[in-house]
LODRENKE-327073 format. One record per atom (N, C-alpha, C, O): residue in one letter; x, y, z. Coordinates in steps of 0.2 Angstrom, whole numbers, plus 5000, padded with zeros to 4 digits. Each point is the difference from the previous one (the first is absolute). Example, Ala and Ser with C-alpha at 12.3 -4.5 7.8 and 13.67 -1.06 7.14 Angstrom:
BEGIN
A506649725039/A499650065000/A500450065000/A500549995003/S499350064993/S500450065001/S499650055003/S500350065001/
***
This chain:
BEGIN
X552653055457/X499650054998/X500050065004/X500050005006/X500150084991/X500150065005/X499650034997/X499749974995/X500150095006/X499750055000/X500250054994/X499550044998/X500949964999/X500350004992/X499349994994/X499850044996/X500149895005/X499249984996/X499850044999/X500150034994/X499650005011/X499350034998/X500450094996/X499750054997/X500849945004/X500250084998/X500150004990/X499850044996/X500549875003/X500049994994/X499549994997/X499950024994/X499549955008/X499449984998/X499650064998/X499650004995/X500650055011/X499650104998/X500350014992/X499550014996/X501249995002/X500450034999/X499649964994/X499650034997/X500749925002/X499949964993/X499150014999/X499850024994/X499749985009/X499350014999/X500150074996/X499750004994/X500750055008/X499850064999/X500249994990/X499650014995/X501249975005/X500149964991/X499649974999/X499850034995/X499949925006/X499549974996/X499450034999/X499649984995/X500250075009/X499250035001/X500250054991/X499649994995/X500950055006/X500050054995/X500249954995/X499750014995/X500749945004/X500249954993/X499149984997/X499850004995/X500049985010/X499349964998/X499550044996/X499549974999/X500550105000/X499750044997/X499450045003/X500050005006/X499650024990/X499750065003/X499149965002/X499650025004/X500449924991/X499549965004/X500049945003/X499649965000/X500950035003/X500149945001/X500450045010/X500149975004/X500150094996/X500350035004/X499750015007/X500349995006/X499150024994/X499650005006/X499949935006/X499949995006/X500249954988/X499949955001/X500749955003/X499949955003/X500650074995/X500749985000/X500250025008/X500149965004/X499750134995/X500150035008/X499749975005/X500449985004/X499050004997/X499649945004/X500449975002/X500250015005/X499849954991/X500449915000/X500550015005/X500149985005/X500350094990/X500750005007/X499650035005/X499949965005/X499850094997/X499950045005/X499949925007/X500349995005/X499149984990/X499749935006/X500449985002/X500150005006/X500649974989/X500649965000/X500350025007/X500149965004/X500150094996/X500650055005/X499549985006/X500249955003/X499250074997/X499550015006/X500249915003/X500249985006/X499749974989/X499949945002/X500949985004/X500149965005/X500350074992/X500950005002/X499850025004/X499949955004/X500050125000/X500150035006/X499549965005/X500250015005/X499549964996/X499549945003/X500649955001/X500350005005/X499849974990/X500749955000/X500650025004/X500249975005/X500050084993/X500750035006/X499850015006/X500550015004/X499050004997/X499650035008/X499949925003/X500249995005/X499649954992/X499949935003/X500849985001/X500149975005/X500350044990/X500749995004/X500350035004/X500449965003/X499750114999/X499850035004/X499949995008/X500450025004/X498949964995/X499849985007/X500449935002/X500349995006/X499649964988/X500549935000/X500550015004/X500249955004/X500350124995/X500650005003/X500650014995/X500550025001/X499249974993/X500650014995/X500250074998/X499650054999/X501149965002/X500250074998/X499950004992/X500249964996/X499450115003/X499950024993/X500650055000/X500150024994/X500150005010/X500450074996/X500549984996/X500249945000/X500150104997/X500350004993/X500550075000/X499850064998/X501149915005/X500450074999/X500449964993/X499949944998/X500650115000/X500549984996/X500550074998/X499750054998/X500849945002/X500550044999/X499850034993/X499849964995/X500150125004/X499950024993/X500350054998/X499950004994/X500550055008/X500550054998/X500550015008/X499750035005/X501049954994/X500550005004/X500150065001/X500450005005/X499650044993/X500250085001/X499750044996/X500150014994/X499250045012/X500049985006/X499649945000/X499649984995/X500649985013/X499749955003/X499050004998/X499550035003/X500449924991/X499250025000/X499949934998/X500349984995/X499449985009/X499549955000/X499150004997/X499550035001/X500749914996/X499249994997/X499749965008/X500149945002/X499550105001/X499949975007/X499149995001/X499850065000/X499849915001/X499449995000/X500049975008/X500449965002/X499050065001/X499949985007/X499450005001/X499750055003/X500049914996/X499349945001/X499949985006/X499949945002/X500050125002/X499450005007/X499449995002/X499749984996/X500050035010/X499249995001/X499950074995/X499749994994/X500550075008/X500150064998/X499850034993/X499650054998/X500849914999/X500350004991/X499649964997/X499850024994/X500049935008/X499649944998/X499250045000/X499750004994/X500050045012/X499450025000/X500050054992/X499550014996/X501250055004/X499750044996/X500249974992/X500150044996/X499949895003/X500250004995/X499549954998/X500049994994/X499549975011/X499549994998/X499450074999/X499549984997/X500650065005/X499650055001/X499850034992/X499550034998/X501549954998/X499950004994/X499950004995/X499850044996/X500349885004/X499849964995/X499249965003/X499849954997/X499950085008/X499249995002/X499750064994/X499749984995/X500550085006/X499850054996/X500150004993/X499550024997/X501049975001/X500350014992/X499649954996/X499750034995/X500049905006/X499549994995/X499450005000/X499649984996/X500250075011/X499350045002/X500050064995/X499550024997/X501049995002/X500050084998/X500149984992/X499550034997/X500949934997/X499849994995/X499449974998/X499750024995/X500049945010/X499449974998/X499350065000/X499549994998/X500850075006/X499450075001/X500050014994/X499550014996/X501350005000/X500050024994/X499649974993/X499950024994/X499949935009/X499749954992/X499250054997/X499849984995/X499950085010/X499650034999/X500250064996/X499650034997/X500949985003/X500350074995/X500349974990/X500149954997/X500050105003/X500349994993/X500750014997/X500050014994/X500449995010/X500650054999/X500549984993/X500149954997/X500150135001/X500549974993/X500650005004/X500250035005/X499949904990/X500749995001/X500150005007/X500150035004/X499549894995/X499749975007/X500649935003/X500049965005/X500550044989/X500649935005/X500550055003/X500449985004/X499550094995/X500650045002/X499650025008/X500450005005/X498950024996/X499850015006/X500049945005/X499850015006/X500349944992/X499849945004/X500649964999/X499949945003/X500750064994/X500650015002/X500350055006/X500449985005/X499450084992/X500250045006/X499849995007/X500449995004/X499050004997/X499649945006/X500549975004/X500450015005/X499649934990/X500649965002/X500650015003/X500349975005/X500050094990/X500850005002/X499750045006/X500249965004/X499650084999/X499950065006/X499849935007/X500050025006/X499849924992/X499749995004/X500849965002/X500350005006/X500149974989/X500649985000/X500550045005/X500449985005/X499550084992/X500850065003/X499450015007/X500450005004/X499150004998/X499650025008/X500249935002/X500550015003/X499449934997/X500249935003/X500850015002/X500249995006/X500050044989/X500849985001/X500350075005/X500550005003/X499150054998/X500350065007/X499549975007/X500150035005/X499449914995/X499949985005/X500549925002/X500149985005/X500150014989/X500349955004/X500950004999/X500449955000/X500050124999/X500350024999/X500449995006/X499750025005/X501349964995/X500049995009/X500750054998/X500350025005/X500050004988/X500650055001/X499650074997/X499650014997/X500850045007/X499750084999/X499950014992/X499650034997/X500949935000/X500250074994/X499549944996/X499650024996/X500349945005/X499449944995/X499550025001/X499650024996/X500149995012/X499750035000/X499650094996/X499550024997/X501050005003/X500150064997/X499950014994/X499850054998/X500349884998/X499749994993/X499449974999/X499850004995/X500049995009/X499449964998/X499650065003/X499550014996/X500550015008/X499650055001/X499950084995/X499650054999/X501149944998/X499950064994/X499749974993/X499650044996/X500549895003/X499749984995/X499249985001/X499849994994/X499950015008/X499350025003/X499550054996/X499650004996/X500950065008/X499850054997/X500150044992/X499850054999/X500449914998/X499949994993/X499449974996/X499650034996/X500349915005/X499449984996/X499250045005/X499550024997/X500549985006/X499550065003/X500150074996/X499550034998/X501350005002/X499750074998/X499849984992/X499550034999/X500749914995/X499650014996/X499449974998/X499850014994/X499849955011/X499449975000/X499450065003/X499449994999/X500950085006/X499850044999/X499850054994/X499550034999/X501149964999/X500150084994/X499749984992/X499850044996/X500349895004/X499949974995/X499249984997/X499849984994/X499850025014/X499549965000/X499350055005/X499549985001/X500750075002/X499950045005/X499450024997/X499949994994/X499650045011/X499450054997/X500150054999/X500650015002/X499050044996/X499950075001/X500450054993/X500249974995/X499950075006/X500650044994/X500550015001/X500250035005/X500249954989/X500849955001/X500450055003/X500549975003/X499550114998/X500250045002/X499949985006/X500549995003/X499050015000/X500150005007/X500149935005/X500050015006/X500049924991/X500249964999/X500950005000/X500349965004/X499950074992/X500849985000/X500250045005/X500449975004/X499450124997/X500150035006/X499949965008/X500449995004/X498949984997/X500049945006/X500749954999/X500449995005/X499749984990/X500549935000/X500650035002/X500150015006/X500350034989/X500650045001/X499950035006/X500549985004/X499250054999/X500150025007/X500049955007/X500350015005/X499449934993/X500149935002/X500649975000/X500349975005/X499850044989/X500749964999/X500650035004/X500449965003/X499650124997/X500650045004/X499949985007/X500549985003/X499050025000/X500150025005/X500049945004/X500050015006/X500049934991/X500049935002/X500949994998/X500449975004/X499750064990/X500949964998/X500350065005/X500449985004/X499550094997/X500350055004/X499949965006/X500649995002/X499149985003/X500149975005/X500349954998/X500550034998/X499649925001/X500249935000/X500950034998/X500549965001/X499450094996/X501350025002/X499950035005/X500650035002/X498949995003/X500250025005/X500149905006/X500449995005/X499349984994/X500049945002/X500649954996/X500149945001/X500250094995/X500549954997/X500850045001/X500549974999/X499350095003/X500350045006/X500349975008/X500550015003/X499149964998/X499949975007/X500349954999/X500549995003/X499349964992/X500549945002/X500649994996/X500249955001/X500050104996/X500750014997/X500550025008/X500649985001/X499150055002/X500450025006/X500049935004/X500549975001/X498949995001/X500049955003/X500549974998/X500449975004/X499850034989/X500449944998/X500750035001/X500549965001/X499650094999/X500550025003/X500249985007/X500649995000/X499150005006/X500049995006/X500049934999/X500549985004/X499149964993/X500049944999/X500549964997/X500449965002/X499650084991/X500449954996/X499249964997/X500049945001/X499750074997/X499549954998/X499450025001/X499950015005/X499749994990/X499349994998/X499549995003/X499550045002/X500649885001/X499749965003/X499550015007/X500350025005/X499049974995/X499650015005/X500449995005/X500250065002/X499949905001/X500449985005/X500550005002/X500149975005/X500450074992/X500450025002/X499850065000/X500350035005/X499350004992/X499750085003/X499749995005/X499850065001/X500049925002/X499549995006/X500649995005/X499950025006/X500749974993/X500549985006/X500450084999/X500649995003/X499450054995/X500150075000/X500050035006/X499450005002/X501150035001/X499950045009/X500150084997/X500550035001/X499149994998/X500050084994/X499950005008/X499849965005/X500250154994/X499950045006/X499350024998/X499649974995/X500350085009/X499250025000/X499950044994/X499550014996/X501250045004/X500050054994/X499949974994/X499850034995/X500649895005/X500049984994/X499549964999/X499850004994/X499949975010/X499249984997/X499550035000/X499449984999/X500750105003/X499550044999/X500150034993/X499550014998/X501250004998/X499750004992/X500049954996/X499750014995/X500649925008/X499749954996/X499250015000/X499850024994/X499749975012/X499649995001/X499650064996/X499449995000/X500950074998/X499650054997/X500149994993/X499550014996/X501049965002/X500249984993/X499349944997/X499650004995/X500549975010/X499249954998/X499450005001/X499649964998/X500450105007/X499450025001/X499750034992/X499549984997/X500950085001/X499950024994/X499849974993/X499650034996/X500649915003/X499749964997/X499449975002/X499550014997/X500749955008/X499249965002/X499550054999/X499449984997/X500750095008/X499450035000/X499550024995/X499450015000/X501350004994/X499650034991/X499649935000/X499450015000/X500849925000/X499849944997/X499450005004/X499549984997/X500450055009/X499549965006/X499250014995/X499749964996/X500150115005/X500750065003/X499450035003/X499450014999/X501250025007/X499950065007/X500150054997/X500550014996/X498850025008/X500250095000/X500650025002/X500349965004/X500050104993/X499750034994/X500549984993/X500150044996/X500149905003/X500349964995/X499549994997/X500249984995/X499050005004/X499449984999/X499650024992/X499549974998/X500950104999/X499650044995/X499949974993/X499650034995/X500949905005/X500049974994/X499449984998/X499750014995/X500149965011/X499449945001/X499649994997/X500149974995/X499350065005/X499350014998/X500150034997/X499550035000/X500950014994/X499950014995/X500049934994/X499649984995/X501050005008/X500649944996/X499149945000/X499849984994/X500050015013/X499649934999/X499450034996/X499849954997/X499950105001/X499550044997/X500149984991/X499549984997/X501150025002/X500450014993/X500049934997/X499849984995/X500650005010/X500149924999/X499649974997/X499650025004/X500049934992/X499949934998/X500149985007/X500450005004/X498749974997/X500049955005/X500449945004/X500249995006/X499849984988/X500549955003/X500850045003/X500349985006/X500050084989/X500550025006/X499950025005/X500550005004/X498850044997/X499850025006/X500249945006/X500350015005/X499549934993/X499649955003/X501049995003/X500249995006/X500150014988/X500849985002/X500350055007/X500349995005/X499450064992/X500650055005/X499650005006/X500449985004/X499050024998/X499650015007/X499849925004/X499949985005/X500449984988/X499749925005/X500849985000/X500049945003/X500750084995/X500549945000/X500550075003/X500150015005/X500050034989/X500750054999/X500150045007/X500550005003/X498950035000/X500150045006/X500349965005/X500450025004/X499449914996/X500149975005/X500849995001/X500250015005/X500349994990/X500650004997/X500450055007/X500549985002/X499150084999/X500150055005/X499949985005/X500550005004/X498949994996/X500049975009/X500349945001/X500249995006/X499849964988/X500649925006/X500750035000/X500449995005/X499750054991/X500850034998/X500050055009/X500449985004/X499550054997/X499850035008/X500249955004/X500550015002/X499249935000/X499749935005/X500949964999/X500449995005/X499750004986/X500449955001/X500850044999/X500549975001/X499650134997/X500650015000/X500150065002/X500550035001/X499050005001/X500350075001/X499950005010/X500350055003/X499449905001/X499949995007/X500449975003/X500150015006/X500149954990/X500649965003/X500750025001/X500449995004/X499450054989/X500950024998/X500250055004/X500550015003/X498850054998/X500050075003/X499450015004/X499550044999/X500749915010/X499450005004/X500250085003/X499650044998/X501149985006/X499850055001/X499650054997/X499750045004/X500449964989/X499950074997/X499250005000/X499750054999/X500049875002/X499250015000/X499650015008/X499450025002/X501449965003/X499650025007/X500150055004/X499850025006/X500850044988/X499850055004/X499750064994/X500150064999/X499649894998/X499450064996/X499349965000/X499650024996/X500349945007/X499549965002/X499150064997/X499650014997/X500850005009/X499350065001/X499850054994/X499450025000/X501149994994/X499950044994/X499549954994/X499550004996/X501049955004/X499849964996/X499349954998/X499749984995/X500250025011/X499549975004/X499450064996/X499749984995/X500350085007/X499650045000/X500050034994/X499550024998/X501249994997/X499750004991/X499549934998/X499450014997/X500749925006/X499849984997/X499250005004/X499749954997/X500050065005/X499450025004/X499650064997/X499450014999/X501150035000/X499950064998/X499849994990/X499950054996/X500249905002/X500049964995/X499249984999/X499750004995/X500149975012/X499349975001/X499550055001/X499449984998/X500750075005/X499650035000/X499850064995/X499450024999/X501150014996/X500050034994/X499749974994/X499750034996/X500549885001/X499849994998/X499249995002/X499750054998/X500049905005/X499050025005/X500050074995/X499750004995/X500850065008/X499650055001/X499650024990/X499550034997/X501149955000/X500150004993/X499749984996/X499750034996/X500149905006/X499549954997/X499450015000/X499649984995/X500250055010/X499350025002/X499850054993/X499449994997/X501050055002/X499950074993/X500149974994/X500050044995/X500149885005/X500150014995/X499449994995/X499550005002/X500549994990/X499350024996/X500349914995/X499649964998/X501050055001/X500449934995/X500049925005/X500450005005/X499449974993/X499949955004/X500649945002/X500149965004/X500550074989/X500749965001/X500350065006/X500249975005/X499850084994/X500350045004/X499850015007/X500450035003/X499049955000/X499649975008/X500449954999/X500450005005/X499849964992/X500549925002/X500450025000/X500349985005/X500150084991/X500650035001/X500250005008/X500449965004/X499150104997/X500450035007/X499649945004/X500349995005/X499449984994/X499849955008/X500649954998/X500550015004/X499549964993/X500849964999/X500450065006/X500249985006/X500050074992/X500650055003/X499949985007/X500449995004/X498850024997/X499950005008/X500249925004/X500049995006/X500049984989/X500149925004/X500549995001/X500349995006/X500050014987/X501150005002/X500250045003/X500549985003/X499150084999/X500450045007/X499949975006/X500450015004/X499049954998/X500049965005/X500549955002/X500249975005/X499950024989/X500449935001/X500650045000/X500349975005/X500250094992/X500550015001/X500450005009/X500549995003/X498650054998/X500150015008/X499949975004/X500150015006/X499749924992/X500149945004/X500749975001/X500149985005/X500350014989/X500649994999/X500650025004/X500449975003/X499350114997/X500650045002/X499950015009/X500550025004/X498849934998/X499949995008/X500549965004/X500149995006/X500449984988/X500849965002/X499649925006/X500349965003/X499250044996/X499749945004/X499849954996/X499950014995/X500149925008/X499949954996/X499150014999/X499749964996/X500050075006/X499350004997/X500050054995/X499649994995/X500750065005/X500050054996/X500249974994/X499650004996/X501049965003/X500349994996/X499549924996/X499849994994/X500049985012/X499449954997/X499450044996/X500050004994/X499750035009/X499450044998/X499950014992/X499649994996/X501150065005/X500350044994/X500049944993/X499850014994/X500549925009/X500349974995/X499049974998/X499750014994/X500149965010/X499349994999/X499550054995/X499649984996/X500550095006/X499750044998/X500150014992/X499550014997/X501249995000/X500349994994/X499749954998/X499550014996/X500549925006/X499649954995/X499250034999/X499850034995/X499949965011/X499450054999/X499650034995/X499549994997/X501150065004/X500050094996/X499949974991/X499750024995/X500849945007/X500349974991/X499249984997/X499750034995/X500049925008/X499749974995/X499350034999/X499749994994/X500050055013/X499450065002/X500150064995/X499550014996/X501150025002/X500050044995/X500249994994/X500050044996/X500149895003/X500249984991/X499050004998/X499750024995/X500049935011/X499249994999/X499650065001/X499449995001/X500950094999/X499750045001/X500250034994/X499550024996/X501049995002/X500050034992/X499949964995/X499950024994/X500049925008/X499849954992/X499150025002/X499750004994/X500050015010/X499350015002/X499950094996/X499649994996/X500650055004/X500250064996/X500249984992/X499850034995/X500449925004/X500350004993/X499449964997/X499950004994/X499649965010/X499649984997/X499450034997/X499749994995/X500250065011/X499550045001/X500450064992/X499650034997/X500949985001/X500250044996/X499749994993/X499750044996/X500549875004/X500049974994/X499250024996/X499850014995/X499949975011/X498950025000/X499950054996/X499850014995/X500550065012/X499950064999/X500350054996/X499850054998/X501049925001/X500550054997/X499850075005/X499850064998/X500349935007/X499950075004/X500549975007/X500049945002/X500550115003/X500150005007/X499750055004/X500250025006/X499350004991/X499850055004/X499549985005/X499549974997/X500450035007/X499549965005/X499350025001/X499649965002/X500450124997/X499350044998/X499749994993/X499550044998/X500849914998/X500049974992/X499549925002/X499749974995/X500350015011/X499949925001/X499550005005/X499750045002/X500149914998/X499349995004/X499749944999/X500149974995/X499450005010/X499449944995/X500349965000/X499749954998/X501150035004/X500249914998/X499849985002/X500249944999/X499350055008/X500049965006/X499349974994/X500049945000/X499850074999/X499249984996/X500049964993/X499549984997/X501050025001/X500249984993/X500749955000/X500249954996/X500250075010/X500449915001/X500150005010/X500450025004/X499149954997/X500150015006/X500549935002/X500249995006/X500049984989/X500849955003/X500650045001/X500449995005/X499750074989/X500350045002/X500250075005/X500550035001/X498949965000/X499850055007/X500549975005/X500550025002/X499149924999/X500149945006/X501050005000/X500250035005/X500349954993/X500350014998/X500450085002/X500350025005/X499649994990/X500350085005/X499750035005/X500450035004/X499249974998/X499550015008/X500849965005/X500450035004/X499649894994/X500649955005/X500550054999/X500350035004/X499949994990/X500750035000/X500150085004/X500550035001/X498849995000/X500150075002/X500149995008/X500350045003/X499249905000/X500249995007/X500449985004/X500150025006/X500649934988/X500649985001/X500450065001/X500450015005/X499350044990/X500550065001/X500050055005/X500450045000/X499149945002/X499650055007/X500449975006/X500250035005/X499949904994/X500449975005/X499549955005/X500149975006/X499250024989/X499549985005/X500349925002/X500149954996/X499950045011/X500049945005/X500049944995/X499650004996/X500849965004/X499949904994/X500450054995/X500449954997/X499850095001/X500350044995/X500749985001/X500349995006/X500250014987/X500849995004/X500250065002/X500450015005/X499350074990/X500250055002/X500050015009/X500450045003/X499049924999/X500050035009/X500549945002/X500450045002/X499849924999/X500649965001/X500650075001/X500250025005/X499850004988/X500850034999/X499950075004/X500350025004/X499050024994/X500150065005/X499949995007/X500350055003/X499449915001/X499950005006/X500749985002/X500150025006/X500349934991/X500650005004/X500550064998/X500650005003/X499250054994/X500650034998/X499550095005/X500350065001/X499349925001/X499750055005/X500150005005/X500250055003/X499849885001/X500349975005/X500950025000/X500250025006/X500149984990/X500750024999/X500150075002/X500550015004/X499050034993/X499950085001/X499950015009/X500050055004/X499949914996/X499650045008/X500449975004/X500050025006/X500649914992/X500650005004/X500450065002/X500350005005/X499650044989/X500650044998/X499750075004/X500350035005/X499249994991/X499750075005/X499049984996/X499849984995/X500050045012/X499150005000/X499950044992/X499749974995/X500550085005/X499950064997/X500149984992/X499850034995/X500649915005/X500049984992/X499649965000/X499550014996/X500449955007/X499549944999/X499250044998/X499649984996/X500450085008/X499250024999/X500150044994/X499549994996/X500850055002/X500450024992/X499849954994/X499450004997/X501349965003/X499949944997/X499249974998/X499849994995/X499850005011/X499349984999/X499650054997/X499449985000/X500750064997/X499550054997/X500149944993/X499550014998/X500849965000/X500349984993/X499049965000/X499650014995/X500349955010/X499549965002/X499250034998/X499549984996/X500550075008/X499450074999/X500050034995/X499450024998/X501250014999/X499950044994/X499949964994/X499550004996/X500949955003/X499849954995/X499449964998/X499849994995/X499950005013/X499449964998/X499550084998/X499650004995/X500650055009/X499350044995/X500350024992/X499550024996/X500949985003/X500350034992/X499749944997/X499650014995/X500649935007/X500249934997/X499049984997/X499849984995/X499850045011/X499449975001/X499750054994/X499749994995/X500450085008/X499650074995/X500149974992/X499650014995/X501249975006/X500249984991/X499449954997/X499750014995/X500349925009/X499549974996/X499350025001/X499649984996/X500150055009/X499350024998/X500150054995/X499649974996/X500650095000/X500150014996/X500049984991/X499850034995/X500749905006/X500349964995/X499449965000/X499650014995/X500149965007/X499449925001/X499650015000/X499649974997/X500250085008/X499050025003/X499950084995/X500450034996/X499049985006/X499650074997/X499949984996/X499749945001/X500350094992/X499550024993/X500649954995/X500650004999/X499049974998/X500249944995/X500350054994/X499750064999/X500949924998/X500550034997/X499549984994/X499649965000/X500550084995/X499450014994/X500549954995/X499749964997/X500950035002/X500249944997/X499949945007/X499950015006/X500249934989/X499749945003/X501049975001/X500550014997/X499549965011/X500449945002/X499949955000/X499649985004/X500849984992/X500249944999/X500249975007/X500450025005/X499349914994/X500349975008/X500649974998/X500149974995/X500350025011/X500949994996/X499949934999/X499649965001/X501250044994/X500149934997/X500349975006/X500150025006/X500149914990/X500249935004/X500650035002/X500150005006/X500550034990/X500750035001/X499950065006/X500550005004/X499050044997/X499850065002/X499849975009/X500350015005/X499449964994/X499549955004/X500749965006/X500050005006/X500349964990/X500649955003/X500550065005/X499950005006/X500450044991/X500350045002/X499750025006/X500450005005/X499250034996/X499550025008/X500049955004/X500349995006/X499549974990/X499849945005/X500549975005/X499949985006/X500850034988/X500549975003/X500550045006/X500449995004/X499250084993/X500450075006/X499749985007/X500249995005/X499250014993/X499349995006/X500249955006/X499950005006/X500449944990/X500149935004/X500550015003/X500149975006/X500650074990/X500450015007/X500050035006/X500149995006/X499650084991/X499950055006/X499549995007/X500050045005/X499649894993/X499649995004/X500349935005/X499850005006/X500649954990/X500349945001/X500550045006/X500149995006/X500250054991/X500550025005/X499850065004/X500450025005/X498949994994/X499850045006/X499849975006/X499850035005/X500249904994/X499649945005/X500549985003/X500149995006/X500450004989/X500749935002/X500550044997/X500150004993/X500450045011/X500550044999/X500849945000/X500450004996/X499349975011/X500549975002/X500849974994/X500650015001/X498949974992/X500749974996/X500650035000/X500549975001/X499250114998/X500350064998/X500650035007/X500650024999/X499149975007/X500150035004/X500849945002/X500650025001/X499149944998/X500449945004/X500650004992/X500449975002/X499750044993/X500350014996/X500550075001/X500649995000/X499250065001/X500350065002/X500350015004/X500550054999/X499449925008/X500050025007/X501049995000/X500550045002/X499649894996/X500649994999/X500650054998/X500550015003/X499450014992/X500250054998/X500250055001/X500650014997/X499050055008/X499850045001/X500050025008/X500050055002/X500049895001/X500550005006/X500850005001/X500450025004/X499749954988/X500950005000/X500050074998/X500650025000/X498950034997/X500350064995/X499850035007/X500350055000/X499449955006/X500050035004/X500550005004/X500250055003/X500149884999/X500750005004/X500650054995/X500450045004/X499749964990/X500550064999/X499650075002/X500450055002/X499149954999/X499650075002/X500250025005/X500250065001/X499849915005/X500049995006/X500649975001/X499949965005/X500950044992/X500549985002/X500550075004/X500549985002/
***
């Protein structure tokens, strides 16, 4: 048994979800979404058992390209991270109505397929596929299914899509050269690379370019908050709870290893776009009036945290970071399904539109109150798990970031807190709120339980990753 499974089980879910039709489709995606989620639990206890999961095989002899899967502490977490989310995020959708609903909840599927398969991806160019294929079933689960007027909907996607496929040839740039140097693909034979400083300073610019759009770091950033604004919930929930992440493990597992110098003598730049990411986003969110577009930019402001934890080249840094990612995933998939609830009521994002829920469902108060404090980063929370280790990183590195970086803490909680007094307390909305369903209700519940479980009892995780990420620091530090 390898790690393979779970790639076919995505793959064939997403065929049967669209074959099963248009009512029978939402329920099919389930089955598999669960299915995978219960696989990736399965390969994680083998796993620990000791048995090797990874899965190479000779696939195209010229050039040298292997089907290569490498099943880590690492790869393992973000592929749970995956398929933890993927039938979170179909099951939010059981509240909506969508046409030509086996093609959106296929598409689901396959994006969560081609996202598993660039985190557990171990040759460049497979990798390289799996991460272009990705961004396909998002741009048309956007374009096809998106809010607002189609005109400025297709203008957000198409501008999304460029400037994600325009970086990712500048990254396939990068390892067409590697392989010229190698002779091969392969993680690990890239990692045994003795490039010069000049040459892993444009490898490392080459991938920077990409990751940055995906993360994404100022000033690669402009897609963003329009894209999550446009999107259909559930792809919001795709791109901010799974696809970003795509950028930052692709940073941790290829672009630091492959090209340390080029990250330790620009340490201090990058460090500082991505900070400078945290505090423009705070400053952003604060003004904002659209209630997806405050989850916009505060999302922007966390992943900058975490970028700049990464790029602290330290094993806390890179721990925090990876912590922070799980985190970030499941805090902001339960903050936009909390927005798409509140939409469903109101058919309004305007937040000077809302008011009075705390009085008419106060289950659902309670509920987003926990998710607003998670995101604040309050103490028992996992979000303070990942950011206090990834602050702690900053202040190995220079004071002056760590106290930067901490604004993410301060400005957040007043944006984050002002938002729900706004949305929940004052003058009762003159339409009446329904208190949510069983489907509505589970979802929270089950966001709520991790963010708290693992803000208590970190250890699984940590003790899962730590392996890993020690080895990707010995090439860092070779």
């Amino acid at each position: 048994m390898d790690s393979t499974y779970v790639l076919i089980l995505l793959l064939v879910g997403a065929l049967a979800t669209y074959i099963s039709g248009d009512k029978l489709a939402s329920k099919v995606a389930l089955l598999f979404g669960v299915a995978s989620f219960g696989f990736s639990i399965y390969l994680l206890n083998l796993f620990q058992a000791g048995q090797n999961i990874d899965f190479i095989s000779p696939w195209i002899s010229n050039p040298n390209i292997s089907f290569a899967l490498k099943a880590d502490g690492l790869s393992l977490t973000m592929l749970l991270l995956t398929t933890a989310l993927t039938p979170l995020i179909i099951l939010s959708g059981f509240g909506n109505s969508f046409k030509n609903s086996k093609a959106i909840y296929s598409l689901i599927l396959f994006m969560s397929f081609a996202m598993a398969g660039t985190f557990l991806a171990a040759d460049g160019l497979l990798y390289y596929i799996f991460w272009e294929l990705a961004l396909i079933p998002i741009y048309f689960i956007a374009l096809l299914w998106g809010n607002g007027d189609a005109d400025d909907r297709k203008k957000a996607v198409v501008k999304f899509f460029i400037y994600t496929l325009g970086g990712s040839l500048f990254m396939l740039t990068g390892f067409v050269y590697l392989y010229l140097q190698a002779g091969s693909f392969l993680l690990e034979d890239l990692y045994e690379l003795r490039l010069s400083c000049a040459q892993q300073f444009w490898i490392f610019l080459a991938f920077f370019l990409a990751y940055a759009i995906k993360i994404p770091i100022i000033p690669f950033h402009t897609w963003q908050a329009k894209v999550y604004q446009k999107a259909p919930t559930v792809g919001t929930m795709l791109l901010s709870g799974v696809m970003l992440k795509m950028g930052l493990y692709s940073v941790i597992r290829w672009q630091l290893p492959i090209a340390p110098l080029g990250a330790k003598s620009y340490q201090f730049l990058f460090i500082g776009l991505s900070i400078a990411g945290v505090i423009y986003g705070s400053i952003v969110a604060i003004r904002q009036k659209d209630l997806k577009k405050l989850l916009a930019y505060s999302s922007l402001a966390h992943v900058g945290l975490i970028a700049a934890g990464a790029y602290t080249l330290t094993l806390d840094g890179l721990r925090g970071a990876v912590l922070q990612m799980i985190s970030h995933g499941f805090v902001v998939v339960g903050l936009f399904f909390v927005a798409e609830i509140i939409f469903r009521r109101y058919e309004t994002r305007l937040i000077s539109e809302m008011g009075g829920i705390r009085s008419q469902s106060p289950k659902f108060t309670s509920m987003f109150l926990l998710l607003v404090l998670a995101s604040v980063a309050l103490p028992s929370t996992f979000n303070f798990v990942g950011e206090f280790t990834v602050l702690y990183s900053l202040f190995q590195v220079n004071l002056g970031f760590a106290i930067l970086g901490g604004t993410t803490i301060i400005l957040g909680a007043y944006y984050m807190l002002k938002m729900f007094q706004h949305v929940m307390l004052g003058e009762t909305n003159t339409r009446p709120f329904s208190d949510v369903t069983f489907s509505e209700g589970f979802v929270l519940a089950v966001i709520i339980a991790v963010l708290f479980f693992f803000g208590l009892y970190s250890k699984p995780i940590t003790d899962l990753i730590t392996p890993s990420l020690e080895n990707i620091l010995t090439h860092i530090n070779r």
